[in-house]
Each structure stands twice: as C-alpha cells, then as structure tokens.
Steps between C-alpha positions, in 0.01 A plus 500: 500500500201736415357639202581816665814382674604420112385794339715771793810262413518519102374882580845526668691291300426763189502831675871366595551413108367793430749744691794688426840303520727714680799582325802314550718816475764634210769297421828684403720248302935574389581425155853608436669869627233763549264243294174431758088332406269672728228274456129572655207262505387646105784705389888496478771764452871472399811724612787540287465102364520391159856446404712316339804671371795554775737815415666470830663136491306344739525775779114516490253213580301379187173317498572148363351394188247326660317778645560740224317236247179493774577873558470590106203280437287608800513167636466331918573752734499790218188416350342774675793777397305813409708779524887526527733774606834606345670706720836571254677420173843334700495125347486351875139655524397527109571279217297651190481193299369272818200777582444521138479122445268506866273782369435255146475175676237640803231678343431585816751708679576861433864675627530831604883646512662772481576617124872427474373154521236551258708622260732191533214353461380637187839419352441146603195533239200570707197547218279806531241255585680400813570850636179443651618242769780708594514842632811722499455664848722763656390692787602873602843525729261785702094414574452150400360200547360401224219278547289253338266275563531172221350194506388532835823591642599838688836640344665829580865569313762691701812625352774412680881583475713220332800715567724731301519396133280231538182461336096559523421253805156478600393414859116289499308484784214205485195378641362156425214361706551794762894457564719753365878425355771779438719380249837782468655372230873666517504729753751762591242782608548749732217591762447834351440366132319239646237759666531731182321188319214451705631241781492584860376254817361278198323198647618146338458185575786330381778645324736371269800701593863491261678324795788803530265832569542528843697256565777610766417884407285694753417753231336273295367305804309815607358602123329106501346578845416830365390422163281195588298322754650152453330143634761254321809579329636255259823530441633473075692514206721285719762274260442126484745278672833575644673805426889586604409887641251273712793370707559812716148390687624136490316396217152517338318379818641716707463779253131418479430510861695834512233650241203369693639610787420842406139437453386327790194308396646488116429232271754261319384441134837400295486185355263480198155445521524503919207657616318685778132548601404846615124580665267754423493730823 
C-alpha cells in the first residue's frame, strides 16, 4: 500500500467516525394500564405511570415493584425520564404518594397535570420547593392547546371530556425525536367539544387511544377520523389477564383481536414493559 493509498484510507475511516449516527427511532414501552416510556435517543417521557396504590381491587394493571423501584430512582430504561404527564386524579392513572416519592428520588424529571392532581398532590406533602418540578396545568374547554416546549420536547395540552361527573382529564399530544404521541387519558368526548378545544384533522403519529372510544360506535368512530390524523393506534387501559365480561368474545384473545381489529395497522402493547419501535418520517 502507498503513502497516499494509506493516507485516502484513514481519511475515510474518520470522516465515517466522524458522521452522524442515524437514529434508531422512538421506542414506546407499556408499563401497567394507560402507564407508557416514550423513550428517544437523549430524552424520555412518562404517561400516567408511577403507581403503586390499587383502589380498584386489581381491575387495573399495576407496574410491579420492580419497575417502579428503577422507575422512582431514574434508573435503565428511565434514566433518561425528563418530563412526565398526568392526565387525571383516578388512582388507575395517579397515585400522589408514588409521583411524589418519583419527583424526590429523580432530580431530574418535572410532571405537569392537571390541578385536581396537584392538589392531591400537595396533600401528599409536596414542599414549596418542589412546586417547581410540577406544574398544575388545565387548559380552556374552548381555544386551547396549550403548548410548551420543555426540555427539548414539543407539548400541547387539550382538554378533553372525561364524561359527565367525572373529573379534569387532560389529553397530551408529544413529540420526541420528530414522532408525535396522543395520549387521551379518559375519554368520553364528543366531536363538537372536541373541536371547541382546539382539535380538528390533528396529525399524530401514534396514539394511545382508551381502548372503548370508538369502539363498535360510528359516532365516535367518525369524531377520531375527524379529530385526528392517526398513523398507529395503540389500543389501552385494557385490564390484565382474564376477565368474566371477556367471555362474550370468547375470551381475552379473542377480545384482543376484536379491538385491533378496529384499527387496522394497530399496535399490541399489554404486557408490561413490551415494547415497540416507531421511525421518524
């Protein structure tokens, strides 16, 4: 080999060292219920996670000990956890004394939720100190979003319609490394109220949908195509294991494949910590 052979190869070899690794996409990871890690190549978010207190005798999937201790402490695949959403005060989507002992272990992470749950959470003992890390956010029933941009992720806020009686339920729409996620929380929304606060042909990438709006009703079937331009839907807040009202579809299997039958193209993220990959486009 040449001197000048040599010198074009190692001039190669570093300009390919030297480039941009291309990104191996967004992973979106189940914990437990409407518990999901979005995790991109610097930065992590959490939906509706940290719990550890069940008020509904075991109707609703918790996360096991396991990940709640590596959850708390920011550790493996939450080490990255900057920001994490609250989307309502019911204990299968909140547990105040969980995000408060997150928020003191992770120095990191801040929460934003709507302020039922802060106040919940202020009972639980949150210092003045830690207000700081977690933001009581409620946007307008008519001309929202609100948006933010934290920590180098895109938020916007919707309110959207829990139902009758039911409580503040925020709807968070989420872009991490250029793919977007629509989280609903509880949803019982009509189109109209939907419109009123600020959705309408919204483009999202993948959203995580509470597994009974639309299902087998064409109203609500038409005010997701309306509301949102959908590439995924993940079907959840689906109970763990067998279930007796599961029978009349011949089980939870068959139940399943009923839901993602609705959603062509849907993605099945139920047992904890199962995961899914989703590119950039």
């Amino acid at each position: 080999m040449t001197i000048r052979h040599l010198k074009s190869v190692l001039c190669a070899v570093t300009l390919l060292a030297s480039a941009p690794v291309a990104a191996e996409g967004v992973k979106l990871c189940h914990i437990a219920n409407a518990g999901f890690l979005v995790e991109g190549e610097n930065t992590a978010v959490l939906f509706d996670a940290a719990r550890v207190t069940d008020e509904y005798d075991g109707e609703y999937g918790l996360p096991s000990a396991g990940v709640m201790q590596a959850l708390t402490a920011g550790d493996g695949a939450f080490a990255n956890v900057k920001l994490a959403f609250v989307s309502h005060k019911h204990n299968d989507h909140f547990d105040a004394q969980a995000t408060l002992a997150h928020l003191r272990a992770d120095a990191d992470v801040t929460y934003l939720m709507p302020p039922e749950a802060f106040e919940m959470l202020k009972q639980a003992g949150l210092t003045e100190a830690e207000e700081a890390r977690a933001m009581a956010v409620l946007p307008p029933w008519e001309g929202g979003p609100l948006s933010y941009d934290l920590k180098g992720v895109k938020v916007k806020a919707y309110r959207v319609d829990h139902g009758p009686n039911r409580p503040q339920n925020i709807g968070f729409h989420v872009t991490v490394d250029g793919v977007s996620f629509f989280h609903t929380g509880d949803i019982n929304a009509s189109g109209e109220s939907l419109r009123k606060a600020g959705l309408g042909n919204t483009p999202v990438d993948v959203m995580l949908l509470a597994f009974w709006y639309g299902l087998n009703n064409p109203q609500q079937s038409k005010t997701i195509t309306d509301m949102w331009q959908i590439g995924t839907v993940v079907p959840m807040h689906l109970a763990p294991g067998e279930r007796g009202w599961m029978n009349q579809y011949g089980g939870r299997d068959q139940f399943l494949a009923w839901i993602h039958g609705q959603w062509p193209g849907s993605v099945q993220l139920t047992d904890e910590m199962a995961c899914h990959t989703f590119e950039a486009k």
